[in-house]
C-alpha positions, 0 to 999 in steps of 0.5 A: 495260752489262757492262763499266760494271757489272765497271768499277763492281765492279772499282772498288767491290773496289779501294775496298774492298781499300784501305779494308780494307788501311788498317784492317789497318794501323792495327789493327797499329799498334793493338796495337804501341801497346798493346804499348807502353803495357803495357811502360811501365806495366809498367816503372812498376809495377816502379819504384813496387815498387822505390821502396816497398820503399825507402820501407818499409825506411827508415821500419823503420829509423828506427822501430828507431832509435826504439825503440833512443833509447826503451830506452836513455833508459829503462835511465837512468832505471830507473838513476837510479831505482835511484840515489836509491832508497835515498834515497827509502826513508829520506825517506819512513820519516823522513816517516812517524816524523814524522807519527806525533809 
């Protein structure tokens, strides 16, 4: 009767030893895939960080090519404006004389 009760136990602890040892490895390949899946997220952070200051550097430079097309398109025209003012000037004083006859 003993011995039925110590093979029982002996085979219930063998049980319980695999069943614990199979827990343990998959907890450790668990966290070795964790691990892993923190690296990569890690990584495409990093590479979306990279890939956004690209994105942010490129839109700078066509906004100050913009406003380098903006300023030169209005230093023309302020030019031209300067150009015919004078005529402007005498147009709009012989329109004044003549309405005033």
């Amino acid at each position: 009767m003993k011995n039925a009760i110590y093979k029982k136990l002996h085979l219930f602890t063998v049980q319980l030893r695999t069943k614990t040892k199979k827990a343990e490895e998959a907890a450790t390949k668990a966290d070795l895939d964790y691990l892993e899946l923190i690296k990569a997220c890690e990584r495409a952070r990093h590479e979306m960080d990279r890939t956004l200051v690209r994105a942010v550097l490129a839109l700078e430079n066509q906004e100050v090519d913009r406003i380098t097309e903006q300023k030169q398109m209005l230093t023309k025209y302020a030019e031209g404006l300067a150009a015919i003012e004078p005529t402007l000037h005498t147009v709009s004083v012989l329109q004044i004389l003549y309405s005033v006859m």
